[in-house]
KOLZANU-534698 format. One line per 4 residues: number of its first residue (from 1); their letters; for each residue z, x, y of N, C-alpha, C. Coordinates in steps of 0.2 Angstrom, whole numbers, plus 5000, padded with zeros to 4 digits. Layout:
KOLZANU-534698
NUM) A) Z X Y Z X Y Z X Y | ...
//
This chain:
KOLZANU-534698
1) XXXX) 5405 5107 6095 5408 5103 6090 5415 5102 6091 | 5416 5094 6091 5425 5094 6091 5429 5096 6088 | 5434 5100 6090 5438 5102 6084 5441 5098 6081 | 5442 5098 6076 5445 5094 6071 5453 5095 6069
5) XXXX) 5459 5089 6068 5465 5090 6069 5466 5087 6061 | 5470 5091 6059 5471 5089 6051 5481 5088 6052 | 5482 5085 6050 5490 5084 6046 5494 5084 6042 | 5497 5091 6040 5499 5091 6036 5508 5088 6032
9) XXXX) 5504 5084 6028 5514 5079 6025 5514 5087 6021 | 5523 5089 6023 5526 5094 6016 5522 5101 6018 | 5522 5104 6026 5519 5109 6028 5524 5114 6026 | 5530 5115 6025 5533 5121 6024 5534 5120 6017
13) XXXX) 5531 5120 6011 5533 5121 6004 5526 5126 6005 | 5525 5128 5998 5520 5133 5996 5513 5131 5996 | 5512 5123 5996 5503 5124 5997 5502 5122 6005 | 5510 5119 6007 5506 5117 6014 5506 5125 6019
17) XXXX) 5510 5128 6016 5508 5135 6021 5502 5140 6020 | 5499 5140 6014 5493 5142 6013 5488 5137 6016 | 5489 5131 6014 5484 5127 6017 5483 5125 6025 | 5490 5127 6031 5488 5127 6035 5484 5137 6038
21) XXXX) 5486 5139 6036 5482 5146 6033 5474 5144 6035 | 5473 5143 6029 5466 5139 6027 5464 5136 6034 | 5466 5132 6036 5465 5128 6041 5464 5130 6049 | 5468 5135 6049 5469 5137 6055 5462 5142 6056
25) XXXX) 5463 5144 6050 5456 5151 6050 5450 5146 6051 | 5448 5140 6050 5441 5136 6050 5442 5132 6059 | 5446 5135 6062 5449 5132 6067 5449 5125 6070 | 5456 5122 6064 5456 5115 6066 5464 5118 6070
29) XXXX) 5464 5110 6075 5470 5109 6075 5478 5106 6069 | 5482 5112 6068 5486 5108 6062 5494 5104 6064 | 5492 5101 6062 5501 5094 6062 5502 5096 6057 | 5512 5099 6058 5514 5099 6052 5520 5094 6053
33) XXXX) 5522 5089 6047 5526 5083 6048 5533 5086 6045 | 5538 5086 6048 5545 5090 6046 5550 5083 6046 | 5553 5084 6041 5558 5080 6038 5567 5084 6046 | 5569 5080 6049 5573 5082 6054 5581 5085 6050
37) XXXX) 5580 5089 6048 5587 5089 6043 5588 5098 6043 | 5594 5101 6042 5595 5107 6040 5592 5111 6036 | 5592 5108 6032 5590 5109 6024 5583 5111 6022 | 5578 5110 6026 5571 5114 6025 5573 5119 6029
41) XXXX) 5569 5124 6023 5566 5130 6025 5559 5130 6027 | 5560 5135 6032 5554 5135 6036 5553 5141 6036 | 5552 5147 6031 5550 5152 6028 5545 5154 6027 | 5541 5149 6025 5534 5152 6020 5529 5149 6028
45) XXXX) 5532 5146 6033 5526 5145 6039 5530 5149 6044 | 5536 5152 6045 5537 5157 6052 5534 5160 6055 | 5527 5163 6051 5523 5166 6053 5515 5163 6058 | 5516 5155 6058 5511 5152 6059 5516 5147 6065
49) XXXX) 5520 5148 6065 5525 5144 6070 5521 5141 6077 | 5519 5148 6080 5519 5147 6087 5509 5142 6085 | 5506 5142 6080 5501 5141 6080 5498 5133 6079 | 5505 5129 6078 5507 5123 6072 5508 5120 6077
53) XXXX) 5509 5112 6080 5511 5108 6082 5514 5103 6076 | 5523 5103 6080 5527 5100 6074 5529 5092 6075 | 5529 5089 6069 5532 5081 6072 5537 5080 6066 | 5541 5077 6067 5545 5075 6064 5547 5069 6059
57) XXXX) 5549 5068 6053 5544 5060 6050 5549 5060 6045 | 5547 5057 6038 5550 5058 6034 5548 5052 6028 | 5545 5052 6022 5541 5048 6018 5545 5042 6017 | 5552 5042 6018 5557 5037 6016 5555 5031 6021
61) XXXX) 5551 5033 6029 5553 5029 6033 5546 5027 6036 | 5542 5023 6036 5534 5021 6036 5533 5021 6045 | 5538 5020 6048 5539 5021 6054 5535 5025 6058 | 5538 5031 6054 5539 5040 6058 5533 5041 6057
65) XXXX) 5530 5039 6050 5523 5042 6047 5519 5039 6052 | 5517 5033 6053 5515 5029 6057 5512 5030 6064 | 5519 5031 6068 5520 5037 6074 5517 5041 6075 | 5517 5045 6068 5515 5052 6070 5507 5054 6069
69) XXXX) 5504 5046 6065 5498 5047 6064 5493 5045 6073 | 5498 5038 6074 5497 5039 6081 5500 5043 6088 | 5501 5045 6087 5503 5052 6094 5496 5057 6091 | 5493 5058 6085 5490 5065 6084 5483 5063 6084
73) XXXX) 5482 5056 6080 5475 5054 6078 5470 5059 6073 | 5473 5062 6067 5471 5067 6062 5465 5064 6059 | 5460 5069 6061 5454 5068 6055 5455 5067 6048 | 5460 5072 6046 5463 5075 6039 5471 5074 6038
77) XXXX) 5472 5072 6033 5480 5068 6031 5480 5073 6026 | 5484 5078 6023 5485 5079 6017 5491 5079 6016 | 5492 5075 6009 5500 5072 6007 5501 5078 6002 | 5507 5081 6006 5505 5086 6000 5514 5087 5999
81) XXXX) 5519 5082 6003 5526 5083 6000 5526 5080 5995 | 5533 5080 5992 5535 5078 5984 5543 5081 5982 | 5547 5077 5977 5552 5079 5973 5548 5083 5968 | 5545 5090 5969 5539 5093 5964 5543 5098 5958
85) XXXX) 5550 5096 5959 5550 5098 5948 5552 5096 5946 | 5546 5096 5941 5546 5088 5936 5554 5089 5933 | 5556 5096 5928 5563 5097 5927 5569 5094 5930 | 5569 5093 5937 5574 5090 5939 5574 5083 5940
89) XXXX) 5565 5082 5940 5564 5074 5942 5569 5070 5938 | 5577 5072 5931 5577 5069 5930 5583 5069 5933 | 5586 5073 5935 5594 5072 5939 5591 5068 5944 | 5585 5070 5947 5585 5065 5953 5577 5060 5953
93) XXXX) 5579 5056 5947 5574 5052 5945 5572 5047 5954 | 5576 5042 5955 5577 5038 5961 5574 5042 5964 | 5575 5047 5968 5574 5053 5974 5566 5052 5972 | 5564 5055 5966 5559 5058 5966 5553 5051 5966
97) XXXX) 5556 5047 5966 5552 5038 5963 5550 5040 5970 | 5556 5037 5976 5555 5036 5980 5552 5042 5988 | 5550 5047 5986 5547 5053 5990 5540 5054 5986 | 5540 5054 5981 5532 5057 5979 5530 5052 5976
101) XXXX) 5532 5042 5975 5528 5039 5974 5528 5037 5978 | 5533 5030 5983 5534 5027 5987 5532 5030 5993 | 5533 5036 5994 5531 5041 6000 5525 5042 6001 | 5519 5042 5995 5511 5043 5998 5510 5036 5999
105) XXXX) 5514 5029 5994 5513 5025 5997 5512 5021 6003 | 5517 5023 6007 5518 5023 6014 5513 5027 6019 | 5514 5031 6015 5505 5038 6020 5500 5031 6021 | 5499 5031 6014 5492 5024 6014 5494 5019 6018
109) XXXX) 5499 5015 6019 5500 5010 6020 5500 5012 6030 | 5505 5015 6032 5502 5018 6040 5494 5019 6041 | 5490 5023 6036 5484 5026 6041 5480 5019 6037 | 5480 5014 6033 5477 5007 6035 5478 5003 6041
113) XXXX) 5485 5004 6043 5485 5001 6050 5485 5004 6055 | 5487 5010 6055 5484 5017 6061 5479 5017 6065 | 5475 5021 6059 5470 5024 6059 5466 5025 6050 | 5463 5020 6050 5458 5019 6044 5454 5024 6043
117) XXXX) 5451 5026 6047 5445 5032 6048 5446 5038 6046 | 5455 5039 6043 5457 5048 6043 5454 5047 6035 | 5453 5053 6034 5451 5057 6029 5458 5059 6024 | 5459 5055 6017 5467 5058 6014 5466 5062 6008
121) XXXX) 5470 5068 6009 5468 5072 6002 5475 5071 5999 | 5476 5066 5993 5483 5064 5991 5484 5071 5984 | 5489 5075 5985 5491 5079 5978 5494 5074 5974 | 5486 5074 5969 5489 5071 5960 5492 5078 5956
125) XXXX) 5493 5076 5951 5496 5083 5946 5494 5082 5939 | 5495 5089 5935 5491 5088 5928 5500 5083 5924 | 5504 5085 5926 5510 5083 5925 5510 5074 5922 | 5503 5072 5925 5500 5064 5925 5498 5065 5918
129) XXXX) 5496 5067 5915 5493 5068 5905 5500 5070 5902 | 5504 5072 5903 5509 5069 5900 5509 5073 5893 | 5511 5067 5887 5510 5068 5880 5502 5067 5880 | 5500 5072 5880 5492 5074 5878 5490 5079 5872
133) XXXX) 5483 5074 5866 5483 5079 5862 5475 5081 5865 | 5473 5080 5870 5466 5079 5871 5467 5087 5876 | 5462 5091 5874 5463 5099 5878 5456 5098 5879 | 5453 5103 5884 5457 5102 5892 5456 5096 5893
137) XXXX) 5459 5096 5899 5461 5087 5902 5454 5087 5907 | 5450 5083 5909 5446 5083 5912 5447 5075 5919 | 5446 5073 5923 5443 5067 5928 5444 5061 5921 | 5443 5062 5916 5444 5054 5910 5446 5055 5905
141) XXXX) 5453 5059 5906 5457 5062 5901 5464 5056 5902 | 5465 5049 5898 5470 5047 5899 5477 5047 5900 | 5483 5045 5904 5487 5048 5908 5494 5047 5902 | 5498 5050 5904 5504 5046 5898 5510 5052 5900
145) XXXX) 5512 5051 5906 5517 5058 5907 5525 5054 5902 | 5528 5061 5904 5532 5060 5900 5540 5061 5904 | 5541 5063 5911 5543 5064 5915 5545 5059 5922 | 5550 5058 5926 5548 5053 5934 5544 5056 5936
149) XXXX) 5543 5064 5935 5539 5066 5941 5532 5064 5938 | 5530 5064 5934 5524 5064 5933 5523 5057 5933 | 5526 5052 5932 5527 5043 5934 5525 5045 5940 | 5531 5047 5945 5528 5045 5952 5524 5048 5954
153) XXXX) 5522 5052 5952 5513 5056 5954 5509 5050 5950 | 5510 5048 5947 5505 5043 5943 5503 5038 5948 | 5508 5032 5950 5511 5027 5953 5504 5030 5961 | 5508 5036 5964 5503 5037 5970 5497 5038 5969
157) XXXX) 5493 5040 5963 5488 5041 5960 5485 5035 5960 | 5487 5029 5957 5485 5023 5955 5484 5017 5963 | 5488 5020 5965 5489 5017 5972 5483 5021 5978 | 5481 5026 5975 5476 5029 5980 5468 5027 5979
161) XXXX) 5469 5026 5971 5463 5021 5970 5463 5015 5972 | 5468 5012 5973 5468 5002 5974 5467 5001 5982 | 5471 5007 5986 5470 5006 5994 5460 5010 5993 | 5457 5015 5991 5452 5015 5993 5447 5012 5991
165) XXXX) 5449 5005 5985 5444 5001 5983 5445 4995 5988 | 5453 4994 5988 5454 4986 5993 5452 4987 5999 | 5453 4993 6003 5451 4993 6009 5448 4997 6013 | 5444 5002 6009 5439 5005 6011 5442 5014 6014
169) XXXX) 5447 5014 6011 5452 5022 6015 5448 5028 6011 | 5448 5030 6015 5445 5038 6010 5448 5043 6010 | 5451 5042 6002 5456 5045 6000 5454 5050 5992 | 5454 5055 5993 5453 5061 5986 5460 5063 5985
173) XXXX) 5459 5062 5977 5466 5065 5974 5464 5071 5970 | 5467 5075 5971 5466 5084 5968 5472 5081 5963 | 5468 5082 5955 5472 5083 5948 5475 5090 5948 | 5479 5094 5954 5481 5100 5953 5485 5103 5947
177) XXXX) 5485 5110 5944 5488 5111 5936 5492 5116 5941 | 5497 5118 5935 5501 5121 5938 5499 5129 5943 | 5502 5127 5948 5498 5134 5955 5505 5137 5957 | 5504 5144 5957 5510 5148 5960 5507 5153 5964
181) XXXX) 5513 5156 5965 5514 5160 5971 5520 5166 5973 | 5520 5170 5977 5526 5172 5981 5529 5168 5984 | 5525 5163 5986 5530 5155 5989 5532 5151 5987 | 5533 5153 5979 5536 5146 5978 5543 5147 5978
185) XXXX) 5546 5141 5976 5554 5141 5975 5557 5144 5968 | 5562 5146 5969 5566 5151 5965 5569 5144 5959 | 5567 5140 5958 5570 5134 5953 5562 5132 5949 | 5556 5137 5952 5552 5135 5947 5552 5142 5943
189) XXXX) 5548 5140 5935 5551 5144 5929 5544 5149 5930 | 5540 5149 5936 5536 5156 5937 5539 5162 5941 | 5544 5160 5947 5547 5163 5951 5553 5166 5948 | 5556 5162 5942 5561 5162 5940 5560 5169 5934
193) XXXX) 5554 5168 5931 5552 5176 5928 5551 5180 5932 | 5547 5184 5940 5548 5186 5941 5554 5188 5944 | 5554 5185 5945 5563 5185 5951 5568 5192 5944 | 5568 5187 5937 5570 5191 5933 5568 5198 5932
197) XXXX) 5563 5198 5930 5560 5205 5930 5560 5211 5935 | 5560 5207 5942 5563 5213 5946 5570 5216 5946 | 5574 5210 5945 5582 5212 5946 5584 5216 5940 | 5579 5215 5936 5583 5218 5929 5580 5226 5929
201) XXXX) 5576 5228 5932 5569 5235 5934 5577 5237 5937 | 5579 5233 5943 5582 5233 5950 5588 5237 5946 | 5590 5235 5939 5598 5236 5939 5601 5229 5941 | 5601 5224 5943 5607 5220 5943 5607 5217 5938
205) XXXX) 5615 5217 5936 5616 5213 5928 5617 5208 5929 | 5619 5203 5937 5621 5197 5936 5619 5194 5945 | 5615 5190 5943 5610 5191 5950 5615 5185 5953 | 5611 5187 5961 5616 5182 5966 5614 5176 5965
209) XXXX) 5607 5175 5964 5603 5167 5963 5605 5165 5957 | 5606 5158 5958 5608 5153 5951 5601 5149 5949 | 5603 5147 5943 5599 5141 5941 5600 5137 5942 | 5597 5132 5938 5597 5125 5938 5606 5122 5935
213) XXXX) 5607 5127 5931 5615 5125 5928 5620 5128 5933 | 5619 5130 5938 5622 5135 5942 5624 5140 5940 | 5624 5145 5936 5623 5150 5933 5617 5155 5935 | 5621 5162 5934 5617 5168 5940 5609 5167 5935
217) XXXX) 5603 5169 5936 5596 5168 5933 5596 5173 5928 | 5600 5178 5931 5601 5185 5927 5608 5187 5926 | 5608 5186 5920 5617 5187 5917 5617 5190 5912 | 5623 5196 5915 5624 5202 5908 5616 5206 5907
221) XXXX) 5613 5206 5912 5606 5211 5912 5599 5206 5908 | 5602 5200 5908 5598 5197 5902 5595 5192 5907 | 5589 5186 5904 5586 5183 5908 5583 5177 5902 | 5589 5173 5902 5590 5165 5899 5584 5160 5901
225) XXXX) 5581 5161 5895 5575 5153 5898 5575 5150 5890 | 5572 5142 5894 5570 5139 5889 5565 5139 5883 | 5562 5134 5882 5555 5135 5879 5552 5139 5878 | 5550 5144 5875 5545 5150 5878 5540 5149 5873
229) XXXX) 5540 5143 5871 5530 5141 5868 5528 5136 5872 | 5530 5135 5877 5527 5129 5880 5520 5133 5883 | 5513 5130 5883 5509 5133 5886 5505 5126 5892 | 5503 5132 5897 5502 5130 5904 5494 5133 5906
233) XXXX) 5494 5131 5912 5487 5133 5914 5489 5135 5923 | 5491 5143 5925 5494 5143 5930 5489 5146 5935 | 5489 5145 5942 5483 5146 5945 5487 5151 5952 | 5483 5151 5954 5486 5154 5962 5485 5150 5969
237) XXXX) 5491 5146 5969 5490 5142 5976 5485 5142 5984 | 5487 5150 5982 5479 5151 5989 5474 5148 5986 | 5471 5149 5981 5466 5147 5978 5463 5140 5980 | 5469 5136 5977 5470 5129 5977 5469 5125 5984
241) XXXX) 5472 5128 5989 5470 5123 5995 5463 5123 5999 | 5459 5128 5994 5452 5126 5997 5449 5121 5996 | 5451 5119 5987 5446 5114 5984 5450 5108 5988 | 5458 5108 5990 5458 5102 5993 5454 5099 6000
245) XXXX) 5453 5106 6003 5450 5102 6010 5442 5102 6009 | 5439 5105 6003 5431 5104 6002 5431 5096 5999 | 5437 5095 5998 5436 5088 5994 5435 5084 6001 | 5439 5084 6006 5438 5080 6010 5432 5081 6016
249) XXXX) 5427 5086 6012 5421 5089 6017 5417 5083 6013 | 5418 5081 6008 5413 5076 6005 5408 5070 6005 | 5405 5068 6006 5404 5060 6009 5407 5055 6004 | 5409 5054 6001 5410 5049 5996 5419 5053 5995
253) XXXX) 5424 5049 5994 5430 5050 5991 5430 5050 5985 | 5433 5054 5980 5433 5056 5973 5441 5059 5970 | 5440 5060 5964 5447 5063 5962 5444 5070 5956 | 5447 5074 5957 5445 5081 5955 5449 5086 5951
257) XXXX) 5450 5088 5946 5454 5092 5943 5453 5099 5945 | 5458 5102 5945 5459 5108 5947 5462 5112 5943 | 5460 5117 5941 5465 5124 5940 5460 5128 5938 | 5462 5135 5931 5459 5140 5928 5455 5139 5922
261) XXXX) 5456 5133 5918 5454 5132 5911 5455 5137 5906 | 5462 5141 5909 5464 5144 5904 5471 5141 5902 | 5475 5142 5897 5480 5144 5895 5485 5148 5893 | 5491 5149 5895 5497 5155 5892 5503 5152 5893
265) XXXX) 5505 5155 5885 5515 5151 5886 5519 5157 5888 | 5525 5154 5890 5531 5156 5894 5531 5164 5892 | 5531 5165 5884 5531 5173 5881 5524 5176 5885 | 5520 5174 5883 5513 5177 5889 5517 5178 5898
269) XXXX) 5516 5174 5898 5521 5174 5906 5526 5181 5906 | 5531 5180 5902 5537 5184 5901 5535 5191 5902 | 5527 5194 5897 5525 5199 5894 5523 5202 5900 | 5519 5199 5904 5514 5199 5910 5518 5203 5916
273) XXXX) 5525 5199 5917 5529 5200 5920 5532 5206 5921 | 5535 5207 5914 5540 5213 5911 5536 5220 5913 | 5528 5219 5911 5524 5224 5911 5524 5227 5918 | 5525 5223 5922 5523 5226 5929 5530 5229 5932
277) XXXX) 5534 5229 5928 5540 5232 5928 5541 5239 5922 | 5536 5240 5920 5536 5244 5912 5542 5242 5908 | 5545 5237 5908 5548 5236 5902 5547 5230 5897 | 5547 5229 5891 5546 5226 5885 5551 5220 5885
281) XXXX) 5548 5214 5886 5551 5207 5889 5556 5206 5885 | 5555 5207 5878 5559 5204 5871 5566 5209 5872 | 5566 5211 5875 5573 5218 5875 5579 5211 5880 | 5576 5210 5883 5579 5205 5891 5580 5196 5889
285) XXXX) 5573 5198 5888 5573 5187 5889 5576 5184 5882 | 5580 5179 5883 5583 5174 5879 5584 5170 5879 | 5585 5166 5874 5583 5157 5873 5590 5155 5874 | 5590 5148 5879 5596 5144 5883 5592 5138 5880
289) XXXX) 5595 5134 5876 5593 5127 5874 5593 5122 5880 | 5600 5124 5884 5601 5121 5889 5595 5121 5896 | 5593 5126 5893 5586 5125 5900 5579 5121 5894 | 5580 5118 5892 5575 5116 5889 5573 5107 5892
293) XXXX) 5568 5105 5892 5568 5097 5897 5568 5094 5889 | 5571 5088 5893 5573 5082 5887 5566 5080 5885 | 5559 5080 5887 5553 5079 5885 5547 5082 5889 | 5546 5087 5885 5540 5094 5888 5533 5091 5886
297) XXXX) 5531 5092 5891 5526 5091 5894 5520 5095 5889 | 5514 5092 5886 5509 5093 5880 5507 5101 5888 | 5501 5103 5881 5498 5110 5882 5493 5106 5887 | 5493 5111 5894 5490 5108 5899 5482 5115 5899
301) XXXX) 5478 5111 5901 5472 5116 5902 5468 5114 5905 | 5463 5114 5909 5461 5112 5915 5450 5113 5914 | 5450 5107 5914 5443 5105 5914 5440 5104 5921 | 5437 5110 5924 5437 5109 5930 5429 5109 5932
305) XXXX) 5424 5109 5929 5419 5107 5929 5416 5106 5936 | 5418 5098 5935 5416 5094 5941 5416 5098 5946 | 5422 5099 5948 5425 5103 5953 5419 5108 5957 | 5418 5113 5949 5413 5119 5951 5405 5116 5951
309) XXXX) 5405 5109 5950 5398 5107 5951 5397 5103 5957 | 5401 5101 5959 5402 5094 5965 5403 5098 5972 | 5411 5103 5972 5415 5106 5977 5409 5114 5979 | 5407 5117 5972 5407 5124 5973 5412 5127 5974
313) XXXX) 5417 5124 5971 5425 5127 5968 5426 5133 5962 | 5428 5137 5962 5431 5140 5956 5436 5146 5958 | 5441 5146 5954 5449 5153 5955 5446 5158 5954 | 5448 5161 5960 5447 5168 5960 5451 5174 5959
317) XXXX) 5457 5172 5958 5463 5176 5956 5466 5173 5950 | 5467 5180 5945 5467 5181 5937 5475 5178 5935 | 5476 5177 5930 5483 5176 5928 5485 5182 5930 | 5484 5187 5928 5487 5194 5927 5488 5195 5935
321) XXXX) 5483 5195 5939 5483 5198 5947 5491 5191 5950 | 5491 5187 5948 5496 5182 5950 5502 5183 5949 | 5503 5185 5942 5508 5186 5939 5510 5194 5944 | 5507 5199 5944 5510 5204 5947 5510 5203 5955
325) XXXX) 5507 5199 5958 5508 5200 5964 5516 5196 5965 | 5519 5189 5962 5524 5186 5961 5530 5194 5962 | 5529 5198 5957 5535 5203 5952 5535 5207 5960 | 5527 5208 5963 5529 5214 5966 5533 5212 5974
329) XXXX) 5532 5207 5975 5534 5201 5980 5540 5201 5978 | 5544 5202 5973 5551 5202 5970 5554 5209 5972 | 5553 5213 5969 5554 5219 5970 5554 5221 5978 | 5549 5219 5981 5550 5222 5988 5556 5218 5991
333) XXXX) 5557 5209 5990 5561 5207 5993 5569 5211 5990 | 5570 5212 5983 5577 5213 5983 5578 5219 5983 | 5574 5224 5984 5576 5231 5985 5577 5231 5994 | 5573 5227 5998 5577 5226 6006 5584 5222 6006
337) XXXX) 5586 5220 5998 5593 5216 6000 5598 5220 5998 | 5595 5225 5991 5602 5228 5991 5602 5235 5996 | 5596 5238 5997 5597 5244 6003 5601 5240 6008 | 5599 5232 6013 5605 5232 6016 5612 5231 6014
341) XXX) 5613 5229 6009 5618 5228 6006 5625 5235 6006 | 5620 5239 6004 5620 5248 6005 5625 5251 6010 | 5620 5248 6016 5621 5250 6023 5627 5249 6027
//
């Protein structure tokens, strides 16, 4: 059997380095597309480095994608970069229009002139339901975000219907709900609990990481967050990049919601957290109005039926099992900074 050559858009964030994981193990050949600049981190795939062939690209520019479709000839395209928090999407509304809308729309737009025959797995988000009173969200849960990010997820969403109606691309979009990890980034508000709850276990009163206001996460031994009723449906990204590439095992392209169909707010989160550290969240965590978003996203839950009837998808790891593996991933990392700090 030919080995199969898959592409990953957005291979050093958090699902593209599980997903080339995934990948590598089922032994495809994997492209990952790196934006040519300082400023990515190339962390969470160090490990997979010598195993990766890298090209260089960048959503902004239909060129490079184009290019790189042609030098590789990928079976499998997976759009998996983006300006992905929604929170910020609004200091960098423009940014975010133009890399996670405008961006998949150029993915689409090269492999129609490419290479029509690749295989696209486009990351949609639950971010897309918006102002919803309808729980869980299911494949014909109507869209109504309240965010750019969740616009410009829409926008490539809507566009990934009209290329696979107008011209025959086979393209699945994963309704992904929120998925974390030890790899995410330190400015999302799952890592930003952990992150706290170690330093604070740790003894540091004023952490070296800042926020979003540039302010330390953890100040005066306390751990500042916004909303703590917002509820979510939080998953584990390992989890998640299987159902994206079963999607593209499929004969037909479809669009498929993903997560736990469970629910828990930020205090759950908080509680979850604290405990893996044995201490009692409410001593620590406090309310910053200033971290709150000018318009929060309704209670997300995740109807993922299809998924487990169509894919033979379902999460295998707990909230509880995610949440500590996040704290203890904290922990080991800041206790190797301050021993060398120590030294």
């Amino acid at each position: 059997m030919k080995q199969k050559t898959a592409l990953i858009i957005g291979i050093t964030g958090q699902d593209g380095s599980y997903l080339a994981e995934f990948l590598l193990s089922k032994n495809y050949k994997v492209v990952g597309l790196m934006r040519k600049t300082s400023s990515v981190s190339t962390s969470n795939i160090a490990h997979l480095a010598s195993k990766i062939k890298f090209a260089y690209g960048d959503l902004l520019d239909t060129f490079s994608i184009a290019e790189c479709i042609r030098t590789f000839q990928p079976d499998e395209i997976y759009n998996l970069a983006a300006q992905s928090y929604p929170g910020e999407s609004w200091r960098l509304s423009i940014e975010t229009a133009e890399i996670t809308g405008l961006g998949a729309h150029r993915v689409f737009e090269a492999v129609r002139h490419v290479k029509p025959d690749s295989k696209i797995y486009q990351a949609s988000s639950s971010e897309m339901f918006g102002d919803t009173d309808i729980v869980p969200q299911n494949e014909k849960t109507p869209f109504a975000p309240v965010n750019p990010y969740g616009a410009a997820k829409l926008y490539a969403h809507t566009l990934a219907q009209i290329y696979k109606k107008s011209y025959g691309l086979f393209i699945s979009c994963g309704i992904l709900f929120n998925h974390e990890s030890p790899r995410r980034g330190l400015h999302f508000l799952t890592q930003k609990v952990a992150y706290g709850a170690a330093c604070i276990k740790l003894g540091v009163i004023n952490s070296p990481d800042l926020n979003e206001l540039g302010e330390p996460i953890v100040q005066n031994g306390k751990l500042p967050l916004g909303n703590l009723d917002v509820k979510r449906d939080w998953g584990f990204a390992g989890d998640y990049v299987e159902a994206m590439w079963l999607m593209l095992q499929q004969k037909k392209p479809d669009t498929y919601v993903i997560g736990t169909g469970e629910s828990h707010t930020v205090r759950d989160l908080c509680e979850e957290a604290f405990k893996v550290v044995g201490l009692d969240w409410q001593k620590y965590v406090t309310f910053d109005p200033r971290l709150t978003r000018i318009k929060e996203t309704g209670t997300t839950v995740a109807d993922y039926s299809k998924a487990k009837t169509e894919l033979g998808w379902m999460p295998k790891t707990s909230f509880q099992q995610l949440v500590r593996m996040m704290v203890e991933n904290q922990l080991k990392q800041l206790e190797a900074k301050l021993s060398s700090a120590k030294s």
